[in-house]
Legacy VTK file of the C-alpha trace (Angstrom):
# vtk DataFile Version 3.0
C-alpha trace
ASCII
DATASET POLYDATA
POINTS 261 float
10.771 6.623 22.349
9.305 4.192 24.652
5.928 3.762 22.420
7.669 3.525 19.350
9.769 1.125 20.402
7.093 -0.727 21.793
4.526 -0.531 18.593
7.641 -2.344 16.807
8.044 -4.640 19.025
4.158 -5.411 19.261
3.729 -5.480 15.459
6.522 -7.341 14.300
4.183 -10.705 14.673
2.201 -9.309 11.806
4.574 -7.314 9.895
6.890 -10.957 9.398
3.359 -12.528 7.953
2.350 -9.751 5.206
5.719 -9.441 4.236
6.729 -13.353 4.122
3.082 -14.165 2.100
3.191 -11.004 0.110
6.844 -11.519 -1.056
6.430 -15.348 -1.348
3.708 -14.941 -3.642
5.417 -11.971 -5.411
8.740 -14.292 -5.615
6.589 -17.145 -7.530
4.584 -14.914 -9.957
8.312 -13.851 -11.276
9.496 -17.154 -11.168
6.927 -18.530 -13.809
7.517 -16.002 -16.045
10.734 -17.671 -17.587
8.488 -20.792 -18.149
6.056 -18.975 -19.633
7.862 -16.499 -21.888
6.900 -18.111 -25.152
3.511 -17.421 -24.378
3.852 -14.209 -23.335
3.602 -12.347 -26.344
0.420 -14.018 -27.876
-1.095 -13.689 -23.765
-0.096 -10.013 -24.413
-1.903 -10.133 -27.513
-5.230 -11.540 -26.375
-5.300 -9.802 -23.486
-5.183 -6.235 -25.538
-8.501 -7.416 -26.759
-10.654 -7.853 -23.994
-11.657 -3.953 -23.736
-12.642 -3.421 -20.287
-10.538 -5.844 -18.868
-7.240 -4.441 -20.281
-8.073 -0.998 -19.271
-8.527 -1.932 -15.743
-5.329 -3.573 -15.650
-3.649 -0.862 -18.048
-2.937 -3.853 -20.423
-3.745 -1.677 -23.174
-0.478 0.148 -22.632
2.309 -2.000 -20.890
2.208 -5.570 -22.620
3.285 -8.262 -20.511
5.696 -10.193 -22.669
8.216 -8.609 -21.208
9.455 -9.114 -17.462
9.305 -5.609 -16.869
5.662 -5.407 -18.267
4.755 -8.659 -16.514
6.068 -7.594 -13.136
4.255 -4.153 -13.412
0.783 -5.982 -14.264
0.761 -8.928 -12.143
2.754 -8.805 -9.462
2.129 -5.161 -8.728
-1.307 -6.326 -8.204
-0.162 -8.728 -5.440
2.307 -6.413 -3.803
-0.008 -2.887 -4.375
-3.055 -4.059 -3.238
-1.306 -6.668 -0.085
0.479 -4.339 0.968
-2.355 -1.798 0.980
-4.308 -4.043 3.195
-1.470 -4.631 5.719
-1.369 -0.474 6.023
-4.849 0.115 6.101
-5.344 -2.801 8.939
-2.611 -1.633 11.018
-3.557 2.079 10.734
-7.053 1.306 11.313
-5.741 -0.265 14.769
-3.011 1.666 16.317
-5.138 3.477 18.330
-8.860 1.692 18.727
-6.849 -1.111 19.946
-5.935 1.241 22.920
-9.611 1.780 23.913
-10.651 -1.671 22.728
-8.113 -3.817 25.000
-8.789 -1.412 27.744
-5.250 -0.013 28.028
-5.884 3.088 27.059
-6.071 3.934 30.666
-2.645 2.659 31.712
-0.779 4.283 28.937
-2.215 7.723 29.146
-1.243 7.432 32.692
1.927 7.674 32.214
3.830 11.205 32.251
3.319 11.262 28.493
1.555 13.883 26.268
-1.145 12.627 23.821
0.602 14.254 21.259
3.692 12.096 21.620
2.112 8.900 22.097
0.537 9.874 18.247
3.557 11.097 17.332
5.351 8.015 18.223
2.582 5.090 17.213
2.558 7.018 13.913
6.245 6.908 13.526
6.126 3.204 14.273
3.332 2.690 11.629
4.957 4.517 8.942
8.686 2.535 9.956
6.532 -0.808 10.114
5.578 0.517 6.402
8.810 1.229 5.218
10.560 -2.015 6.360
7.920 -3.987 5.160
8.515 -2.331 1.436
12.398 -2.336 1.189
12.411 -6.386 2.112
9.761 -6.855 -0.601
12.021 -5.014 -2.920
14.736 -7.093 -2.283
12.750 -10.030 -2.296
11.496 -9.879 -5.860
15.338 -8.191 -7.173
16.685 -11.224 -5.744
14.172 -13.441 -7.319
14.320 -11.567 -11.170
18.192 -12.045 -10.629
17.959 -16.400 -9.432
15.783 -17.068 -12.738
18.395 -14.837 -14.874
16.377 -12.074 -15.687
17.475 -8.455 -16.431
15.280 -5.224 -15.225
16.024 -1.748 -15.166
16.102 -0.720 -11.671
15.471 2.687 -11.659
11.833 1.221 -12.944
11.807 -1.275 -10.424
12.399 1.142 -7.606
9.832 3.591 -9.069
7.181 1.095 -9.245
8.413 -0.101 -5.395
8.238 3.991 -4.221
4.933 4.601 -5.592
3.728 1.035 -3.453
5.411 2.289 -0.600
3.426 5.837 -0.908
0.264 4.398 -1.397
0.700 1.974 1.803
1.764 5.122 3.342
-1.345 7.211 1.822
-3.673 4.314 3.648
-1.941 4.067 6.737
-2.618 7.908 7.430
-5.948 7.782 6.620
-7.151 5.026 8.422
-4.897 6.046 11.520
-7.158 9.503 11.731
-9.727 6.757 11.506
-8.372 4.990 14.393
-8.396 8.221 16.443
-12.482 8.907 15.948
-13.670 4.897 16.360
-12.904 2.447 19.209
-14.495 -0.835 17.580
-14.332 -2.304 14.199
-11.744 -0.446 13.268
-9.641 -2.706 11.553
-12.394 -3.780 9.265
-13.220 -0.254 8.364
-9.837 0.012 7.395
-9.617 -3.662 5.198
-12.876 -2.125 3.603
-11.227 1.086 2.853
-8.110 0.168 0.847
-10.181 -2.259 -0.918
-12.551 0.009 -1.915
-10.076 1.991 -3.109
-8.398 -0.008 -5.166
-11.894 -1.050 -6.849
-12.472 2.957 -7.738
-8.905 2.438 -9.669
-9.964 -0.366 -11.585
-13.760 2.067 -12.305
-11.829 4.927 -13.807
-9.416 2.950 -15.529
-12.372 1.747 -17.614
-14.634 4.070 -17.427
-13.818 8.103 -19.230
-16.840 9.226 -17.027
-15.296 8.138 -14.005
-11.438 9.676 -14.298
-12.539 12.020 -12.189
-11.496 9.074 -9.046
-8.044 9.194 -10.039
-8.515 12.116 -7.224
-9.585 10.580 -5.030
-8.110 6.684 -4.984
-4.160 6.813 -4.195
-4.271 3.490 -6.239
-3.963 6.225 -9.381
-0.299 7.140 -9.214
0.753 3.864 -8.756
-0.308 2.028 -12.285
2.392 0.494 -13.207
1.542 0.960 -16.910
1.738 4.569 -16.718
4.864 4.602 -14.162
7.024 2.279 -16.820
5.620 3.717 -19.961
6.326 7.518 -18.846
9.575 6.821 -16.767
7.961 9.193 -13.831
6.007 9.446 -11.070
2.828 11.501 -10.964
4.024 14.260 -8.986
0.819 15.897 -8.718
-1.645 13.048 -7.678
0.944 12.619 -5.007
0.918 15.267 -3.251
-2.759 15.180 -3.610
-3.008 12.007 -1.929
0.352 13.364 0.553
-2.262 16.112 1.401
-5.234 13.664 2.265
-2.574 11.579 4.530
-2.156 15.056 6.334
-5.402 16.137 6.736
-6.509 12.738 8.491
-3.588 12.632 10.628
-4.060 17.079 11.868
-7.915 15.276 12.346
-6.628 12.449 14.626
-4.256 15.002 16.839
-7.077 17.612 17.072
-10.066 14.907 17.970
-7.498 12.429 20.174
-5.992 15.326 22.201
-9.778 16.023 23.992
-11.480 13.184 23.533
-13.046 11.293 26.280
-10.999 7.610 26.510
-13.198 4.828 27.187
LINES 1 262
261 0 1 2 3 4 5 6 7 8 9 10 11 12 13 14 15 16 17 18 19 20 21 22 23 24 25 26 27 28 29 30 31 32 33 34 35 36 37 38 39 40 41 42 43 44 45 46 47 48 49 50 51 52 53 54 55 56 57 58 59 60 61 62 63 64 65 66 67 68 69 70 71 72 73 74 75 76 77 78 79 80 81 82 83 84 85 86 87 88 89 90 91 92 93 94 95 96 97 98 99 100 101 102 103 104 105 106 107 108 109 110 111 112 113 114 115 116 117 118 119 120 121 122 123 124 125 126 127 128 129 130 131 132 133 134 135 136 137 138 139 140 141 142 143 144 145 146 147 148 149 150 151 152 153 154 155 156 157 158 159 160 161 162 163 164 165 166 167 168 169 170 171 172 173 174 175 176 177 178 179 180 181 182 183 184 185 186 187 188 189 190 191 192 193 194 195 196 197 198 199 200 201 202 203 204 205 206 207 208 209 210 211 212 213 214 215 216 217 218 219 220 221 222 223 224 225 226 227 228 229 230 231 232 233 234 235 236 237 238 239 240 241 242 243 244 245 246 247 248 249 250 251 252 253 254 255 256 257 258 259 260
């Protein structure tokens, strides 16, 4: 487990950053809502007006005059798509930074299989993932319980698992990425997840374009839909668990012959 170990070790630099900023900013979106719940419900209210706008956002389902409803729309905004980018970047770079930094050479040196150094930078990605997620929980629990708030928590972890999946979802993908392209990388990836999130937002508004629910992993985690039906979309999950598998078979097959530079 020496490459897992030392992909923690290497990334917890930038896993202490995304999580501090994303949580920080996460923390102070719920701590204005008690100073802005008597405006809430006429916000709510104009907001379910502005057609296009409160599809995107599914504002035309979840009102935010509540803290539940508020949490879901806003600050699963900050925390869905930060946290995407922080997956996507550090997918995207797990193993073009390798070839890139020119150590590629010294670690496949080693009596190691290529197989197991994937199998352990993905393990570290995916932990890196997971850590990142469960502090942000805690972070904004702890901050709905300092201004006096009360959610239901079997919401609030729902809405946390489907971030977590997405994050997940991205990380895969752009670490087959990683495996086929030595420079830019990372930027591919930052492009990727924000991309993605954009398609949401498309066939939120538009009945033409539901057909990228399919394809965006952004889709099963609406926080509108995941609060107003009590669930998980089981099956747009293991749709986008499938696409996270497919890129990651991908990266094994092409990074077990390829020629390192």
């Amino acid at each position: 487990m020496t490459v897992f170990r030392h992909e923690l070790r290497q990334g917890r630099t930038a896993l202490t950053i995304w999580t501090v900023a994303i949580g920080a900013m996460a923390a102070m979106c719920v701590a204005l809502y008690p100073q802005m719940r008597g405006e809430m419900e006429t916000m709510s209210a104009m907001f379910a007006d502005m057609g296009a706008f409160t599809q995107a956002f599914g504002m035309d389902k979840l009102g935010i005059g509540t803290m539940l409803g508020f949490y879901a729309v806003e600050c699963g905004s900050i925390i869905g798509l930060g946290g995407a980018l922080y997956a996507a970047m550090e997918g995207a770079g797990v193993l073009a930074k390798e070839e890139q930094g020119g150590t590629a050479e010294f670690l496949l040196s080693h009596p190691v299989s290529r197989a197991r150094v994937l199998t352990e930078k993905l393990a570290a990605l995916l932990a890196r993932v997971l850590v990142m997620n469960v502090l942000l929980f805690v972070c904004c629990y702890g901050a709905m319980l300092a201004v006096g708030e009360s959610v239901p928590v079997g919401d609030l972890v729902r809405l946390h698992v489907a971030y977590t999946l997405v994050q997940a979802e991205l990380a895969c993908v752009c670490f087959g990425l990683s495996a086929f392209v030595t420079r830019g990388a990372q930027g591919a990836g930052l492009g990727l997840a924000v991309v993605m999130y954009f398609l949401n937002l498309i066939a939120n508004i538009s009945e033409e374009a539901k057909a990228l629910k399919y394809v965006t992993p952004f889709a099963y985690a609406e926080g509108a839909d995941i609060v107003t039906s009590g669930a998980l979309d089981g099956g747009l999950i293991l749709l986008g668990m499938g696409y996270a598998a497919v890129c990651v078979i991908a990266a094994y097959a092409w990074y077990g012959r390829k020629d390192i530079r």
